[in-house]
N, C-alpha and C positions, 0 to 999 in steps of 0.2 A: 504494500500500500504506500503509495507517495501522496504527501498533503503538506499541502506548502500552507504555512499563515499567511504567507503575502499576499494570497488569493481571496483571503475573503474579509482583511484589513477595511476592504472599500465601503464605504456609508453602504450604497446599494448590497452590499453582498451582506453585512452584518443587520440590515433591515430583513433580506433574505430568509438568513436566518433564525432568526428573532420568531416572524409569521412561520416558520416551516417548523419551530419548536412548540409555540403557540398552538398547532395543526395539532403536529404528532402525541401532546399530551389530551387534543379534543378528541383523537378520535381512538382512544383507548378510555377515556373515562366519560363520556357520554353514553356508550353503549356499555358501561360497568353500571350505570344507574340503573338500567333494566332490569338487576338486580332486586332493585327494591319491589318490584311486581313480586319477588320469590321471597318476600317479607326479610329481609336480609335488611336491616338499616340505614339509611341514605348514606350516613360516616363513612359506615363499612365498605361497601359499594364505591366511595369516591375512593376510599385509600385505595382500593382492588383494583380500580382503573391507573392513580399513581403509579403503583409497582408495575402494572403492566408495560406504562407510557418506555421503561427501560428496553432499548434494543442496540443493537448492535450490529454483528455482522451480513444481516440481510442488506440493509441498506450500503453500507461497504462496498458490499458484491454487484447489487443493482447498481450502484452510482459507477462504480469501475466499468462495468460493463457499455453504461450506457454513455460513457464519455468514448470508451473505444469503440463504437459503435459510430460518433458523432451524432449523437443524439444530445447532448450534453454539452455543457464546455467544460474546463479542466477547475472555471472557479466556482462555477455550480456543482461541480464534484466534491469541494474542498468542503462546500457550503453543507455539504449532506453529509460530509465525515465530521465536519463539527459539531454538524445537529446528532449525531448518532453517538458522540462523544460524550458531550453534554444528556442527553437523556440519559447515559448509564451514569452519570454522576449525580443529575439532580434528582431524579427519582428513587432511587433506594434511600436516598437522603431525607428528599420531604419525606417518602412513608415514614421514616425514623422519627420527624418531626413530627408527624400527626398523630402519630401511635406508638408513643415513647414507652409507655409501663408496659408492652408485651416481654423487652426483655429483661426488662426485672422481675415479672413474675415468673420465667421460664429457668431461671438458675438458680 
């Protein structure tokens, strides 16, 4: 994987990404709320969509692909390796944040 920072430096590419982080945690916890039809608690349901918003190596591969393809450019690629970065960090994070006492009562 090659990912340059210099690529996604630009106003335009870190508004990019911003909206594309924005997205990718809407559309893992929007349909985690449908949860709550299965009486599962609205909380529950949002953190279940948080932990999910985490991904990783699929987007990697699509973004690779789809720049070698020329479907892409190299800084809309960069843009989708930092959102895919960012998701594994900020989401096991906030779940941590929202639901702090699970690992205190597990040890």
């Amino acid at each position: 994987m090659n990912f340059d920072l210099a690529n996604v430096i630009s106003w335009s590419q870190l508004q990019l990404t911003g909206l594309l982080l924005l997205l990718a945690f809407a559309v893992k916890i929007l349909p985690a709320m449908l949860f709550t039809w299965q009486r599962m608690p609205p909380g529950q349901a949002f953190r279940a969509g948080v932990l999910l918003s985490s991904r990783l190596s699929l987007i990697i591969a699509a973004a690779t692909i789809g720049m070698q393809e020329g479907f892409i450019s190299a800084e809309t690629k960069d843009a989708f390796v930092l959102l895919a970065l960012l998701t594994c960090l900020i989401a096991p994070t906030l779940f941590k944040f929202l639901h702090p006492g699970q690992a205190r009562n597990s040890a």
